[in-house]
C-alpha angles and dihedrals in degrees: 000000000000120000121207123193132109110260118251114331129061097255117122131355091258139336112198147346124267127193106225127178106238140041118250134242123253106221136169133264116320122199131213126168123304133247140170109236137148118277104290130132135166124222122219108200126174134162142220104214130192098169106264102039135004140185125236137200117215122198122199121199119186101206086174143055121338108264122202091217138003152211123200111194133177142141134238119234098214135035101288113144115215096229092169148004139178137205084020135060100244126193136164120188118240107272086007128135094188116091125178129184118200120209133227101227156006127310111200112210115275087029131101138196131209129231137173144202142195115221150164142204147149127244113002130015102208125186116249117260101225153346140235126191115199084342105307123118112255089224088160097244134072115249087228102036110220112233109267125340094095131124120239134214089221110017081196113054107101093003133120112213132242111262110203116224099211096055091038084053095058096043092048091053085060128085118268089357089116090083091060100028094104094050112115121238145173124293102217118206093192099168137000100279094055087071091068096027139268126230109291093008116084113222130245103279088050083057088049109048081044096059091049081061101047078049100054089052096056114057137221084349113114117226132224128209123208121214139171121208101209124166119075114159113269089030113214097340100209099045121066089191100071096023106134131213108271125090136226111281097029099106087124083063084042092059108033092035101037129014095031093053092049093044088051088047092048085048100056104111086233086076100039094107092051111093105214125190117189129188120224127232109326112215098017127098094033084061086063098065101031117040093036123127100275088055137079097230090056119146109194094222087059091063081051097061095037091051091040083048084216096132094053093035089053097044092048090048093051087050095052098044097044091040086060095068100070101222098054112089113195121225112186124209114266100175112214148294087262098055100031101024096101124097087249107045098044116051081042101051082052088056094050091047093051080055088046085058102046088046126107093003095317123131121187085269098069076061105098085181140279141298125204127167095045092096088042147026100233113153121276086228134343095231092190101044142029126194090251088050107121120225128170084000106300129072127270090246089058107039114032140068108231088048089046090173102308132140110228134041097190139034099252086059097051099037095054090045086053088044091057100044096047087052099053102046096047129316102074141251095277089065112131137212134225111194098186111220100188103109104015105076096104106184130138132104087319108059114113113241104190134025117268122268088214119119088198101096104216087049089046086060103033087045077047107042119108091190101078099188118133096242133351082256107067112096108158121102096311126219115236093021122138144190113278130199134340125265104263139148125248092002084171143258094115100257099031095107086196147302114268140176092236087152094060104229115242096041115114117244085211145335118283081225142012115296129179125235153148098240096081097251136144148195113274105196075212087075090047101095085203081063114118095203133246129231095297096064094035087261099294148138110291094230091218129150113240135229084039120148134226116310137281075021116122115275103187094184080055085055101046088048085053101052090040090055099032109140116224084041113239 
């Protein structure tokens, strides 16, 4: 299956062919805001092929004036035959290259209709150049852009970033919180109550209708607003702590309670000049090719969601209904160089994530970029030792412990090499990177300031490392972490959009014990700081702090560890 559209951003009808594993959807009308624009539309075409026919799905999206009836026209530039069509009347004239397909109704500006063809052909099955509708050029953008309601290439280029109050309002009663309290962060929507607001949380209107406000104080100046979409059924399948409340098999509850109801709000006009970026479904699809049965660190509720395809079904559905509203732009979660770094993690969890975006109705388009870090600490970047540096006469990545074969050592490494390779096998080159900072800074009186004099490899990198965790592993509340890097745009390399908190510091990753609650989460020993680890963490002590709550509750001795250890200091 190839895919065609120009990645994130309205410029140009498409820019290149991608090979993807699985065929779309065809589904009805969506609606996004309107706005009243020039006449201007993009088309999103991608194919099924078998190699002597193919079908296509064509999706036509009107970013201009309403129109009471419309024409889509374009030529093929081989020899392929139009045999059928549906929700269109489709004809193609014999010898001819040209097709059109003529609607049956009307198509109001911001909104966009799918169509589909049978066809066949010999050779080559190249893409179609360009596309008219009702005779003008679907060159992607409107010849008069509307104000707001437009998808970036980078949402944060040129951007400030929502700062929640509630979460300001915690940090700032703490002290010394005051000097992070205007930091943006993520808003998490970790369960269904969290759309319309839980006691003490307003919901995602109230976010919303804040950051118009924040917009409207600051000037010319564009907002983003940070979400995280949070609540697939099954919810992270090798960790009890941040488990959610649907089961299993409730993807129909996934798509009509949750993702439907936050895709209508982020469609309301009201929000059109707000940029938001969400994040999808941290701690999912990597599940999916780690802790599956073949591997040590299988779970056996992980084999459940990879044979019931919830997680990619999910993920694909979340990316189709919130792509549809053209100021969203969709990150997936990506995990970190210390999970998805090995040979035989990383060019497979790609893969996944090109099915992921070809799942429920999605193509790669509806894909704004990545995120890794925000399930981890792992360091920004290891300024003394790489995984290719040679000590006692064999690279780190062969010889030492904390290394253990992988590729990477940082989080910049890792995240350019996963930008890359998402790019090329099917999400373009426009494809962007998050690296969250919240948690990874690791200074202190601990952090290393120069490389190791040792010859013996494994003390060389534990005497280097400025992630001082006990193991990669180890992802629950971790002792000695600080606070990293503040939240910026392009902070280089090309490709990185920006680092971000998404992860709100200060909010537990999990409870220290069991604690019983209503928001389907469990204990995770992970999060027991007396927990001497199981194959996923090498078998070692879990590195928690303890007395911490639930989690993304706030965990003030997490955020005065934070703050104590922040790098850069604050």
């Amino acid at each position: 299956m190839t895919n065609l559209r120009t990645r994130r951003g309205l410029r140009g009808t498409a820019a290149g062919l991608a090979a993807v594993l699985t065929a779309t959807t065809f589904g009805a009308v969506l609606t996004a805001p309107s706005a009243s624009a020039a006449p201007a539309c993009r088309v999103d075409y991608s194919v099924n092929d078998w190699g002597t026919g193919f079908t296509a799905r064509v999706k036509i999206n009107n970013l201009g004036d309403a129109i009471s009836s419309w024409t889509l026209g374009f030529a093929f530039p081989g020899n392929q035959r139009l045999s059928q069509g549906w929700s269109a009347n489709w004809s193609q004239a014999a010898n001819s290259p040209a097709v059109t397909a003529t609607g049956n109704g009307a198509l109001g500006s911001g909104t966009s209709v799918e169509i589909g063809f049978n066809a066949t052909y010999s050779g080559g099955n190249p893409a179609p150049a360009s596309f008219t509708l009702n005779g003008n050029a679907c060159t992607g953008e409107p010849t008069e852009p509307p104000p707001g309601g437009s998808r970036e290439n980078n949402p944060y280029t040129g951007a400030d970033m929502y700062v929640n109050p509630d979460w300001a309002a915690r940090v700032r009663a703490e002290p010394g919180g005051g000097r992070i309290a205007n930091q943006p962060t993520g808003v998490w929507l970790d369960r269904i109550a969290a759309i319309n607001g839980t006691a003490g949380a307003r919901g995602l209107v109230g976010h919303l209708d804040e950051a118009v406000r924040q917009d409207a104080a600051n000037g010319a100046k564009p907002l983003v607003l940070q979400l995280v979409i949070y609540n697939l059924p099954g919810r992270d399948c090798s960790a009890l702590a941040s488990n959610g409340e649907l089961k299993a098999d409730e993807i129909g509850r996934y798509r009509t309670e949750y993702i439907d109801p936050i895709a209508a709000i982020l469609a309301r006009p009201a929000y059109t000049r707000l940029r938001v970026a969400t994040v999808i479904e941290v701690d999912s699809l990597p599940n999916l090719i780690t802790n599956v049965s073949g591997r040590p660190t299988a779970v056996p509720q992980c084999d459940t969601m990879k044979a019931n395809g919830n997680y990619v079904a999910g993920v694909g559905y979340a990316l189709n209904k919130l792509g549809d509203v053209p100021n969203v732009h969709n990150y997936i979660d990506a995990g970190h160089h210390g999970w998805l770094g090995w040979d035989d993690n990383l060019n497979p969890t790609v893969q996944l994530m090109c099915q992921a975006a070809n799942a429920s109705g999605a193509t790669p388009a509806d894909v704004s970029g990545f995120i890794v870090n925000t399930a981890n600490f792992s360091a920004l970047s290891e300024p003394f030792f790489k995984a290719d540096t040679v000590v006692g006469g064999r690279p780190l990545r062969e010889s030492t412990k904390w290394v253990d074969w992988n590729r990477y050592v940082d989080e910049v490494g890792y995240a350019q090499d996963f930008r890359a390779r998402a790019a090329a096998a099917c999400f373009g080159q426009d494809v962007g990177m998050l690296i969250d900072t919240a948690r990874n800074g690791w200074g202190g009186p601990n952090r290393p300031t120069a490389a190791s004099t040792s010859t013996d490899p494994n003390t060389f990198v534990n005497q280097s490392r400025v992630d001082r965790r006990i193991h990669l592993g180890n992802w629950c509340n971790q002792s000695g972490a600080g606070l990293g890097e503040r939240p910026k745009a392009n902070p280089g390399p090309a490709g990185i959009d920006a680092y971000v908190w998404m992860k709100p510091p200060g909010e537990s990753d999990g409870s220290s014990k069991y604690i019983q609650n209503n928001e389907g989460k469990g204990f995770d020993r992970m999060c027991d700081p007396t927990y001497t680890g199981n194959p996923r963490n090498g078998n070692n002590m879990s590195g928690a702090l303890g007395n911490a709550p639930l989690s993304g509750h706030f965990f003030p001795a997490q955020l005065q560890e934070l703050m104590r250890n922040a790098h850069p200091a604050l």
